[in-house]
N, C-alpha and C positions, 0 to 999 in steps of 0.2 A: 574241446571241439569249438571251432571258429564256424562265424558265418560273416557270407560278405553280404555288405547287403547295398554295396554298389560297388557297379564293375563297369571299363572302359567296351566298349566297341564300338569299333568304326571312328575313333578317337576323341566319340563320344560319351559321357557318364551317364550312365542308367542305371536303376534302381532294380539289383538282383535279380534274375528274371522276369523282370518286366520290361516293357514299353518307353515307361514310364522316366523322362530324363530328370536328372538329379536339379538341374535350372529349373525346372516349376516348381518341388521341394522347397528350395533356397529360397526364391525369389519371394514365392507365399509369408516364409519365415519372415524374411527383410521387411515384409508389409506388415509385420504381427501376427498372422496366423498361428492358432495354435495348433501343435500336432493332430488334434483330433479333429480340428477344420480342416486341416489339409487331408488326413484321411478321407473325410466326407466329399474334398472336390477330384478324388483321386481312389475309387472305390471300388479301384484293384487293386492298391495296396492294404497292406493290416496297418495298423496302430504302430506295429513291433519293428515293421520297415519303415515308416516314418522315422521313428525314432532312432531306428539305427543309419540313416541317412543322414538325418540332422546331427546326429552324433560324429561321422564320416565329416560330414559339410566342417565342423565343429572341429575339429583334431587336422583338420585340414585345410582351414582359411584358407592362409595364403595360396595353396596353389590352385583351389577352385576358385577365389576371386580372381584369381590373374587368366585361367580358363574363361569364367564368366566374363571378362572385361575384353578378351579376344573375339569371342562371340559376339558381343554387343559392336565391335568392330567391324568383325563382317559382313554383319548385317546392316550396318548402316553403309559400304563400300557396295552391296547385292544392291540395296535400294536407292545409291544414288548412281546407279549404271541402269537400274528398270529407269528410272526416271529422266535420265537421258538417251536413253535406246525407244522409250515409248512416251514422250513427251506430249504427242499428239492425244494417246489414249487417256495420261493422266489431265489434262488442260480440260477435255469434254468430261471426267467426270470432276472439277472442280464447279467447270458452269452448272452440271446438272444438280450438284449440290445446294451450287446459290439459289438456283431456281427452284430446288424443295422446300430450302429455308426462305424464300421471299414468298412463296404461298403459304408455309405455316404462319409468317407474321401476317398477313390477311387477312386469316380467317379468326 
């Protein structure tokens, strides 16, 4: 008897009936986490789907790196069309940043 314990939808990887995208798994790993930290930031998974994620992640490198590496693409293509389509709205929260950071150093 097999189990999956991560499957595509919407051409996304998710963590067997869960929510739960196999990139938070992964990326936790790549920081050091260990599976039972990543369980504890993710506590709707068991221990058992961790591990057979990272296991998945594991037997599967290269094609989830090259997944992950697509992703980290698009999102940086999403965010620099926000940031030319709303320029205006990112410029006013840079000011209002300096201006929370120039009264923290005042005080």
């Amino acid at each position: 008897m097999t189990k999956e314990y991560v499957e595509q939808q919407d051409g996304a990887y998710r963590i067997g009936g869960t929510r739960v995208s196999l990139d938070s798994v992964v990326y936790a790993y790549r920081r050091g986490a260990s599976p039972e930290s990543i369980q504890r930031s993710f506590p709707s998974l068991t221990l058992e789907q961790v591990h057979g994620a990272l296991a998945f992640y594991l037997s599967h490198q290269t094609e989830v790196d090259n997944y992950l590496v697509q992703g980290e693409k698009e999102f940086e293509e999403l965010q620099e069309t926000s940031h030319e389509t709303h320029s205006d709205w990112y410029e006013k929260m840079r000011r209002a940043r300096k201006g929370v950071f120039a009264s923290l150093q005042s005080t």
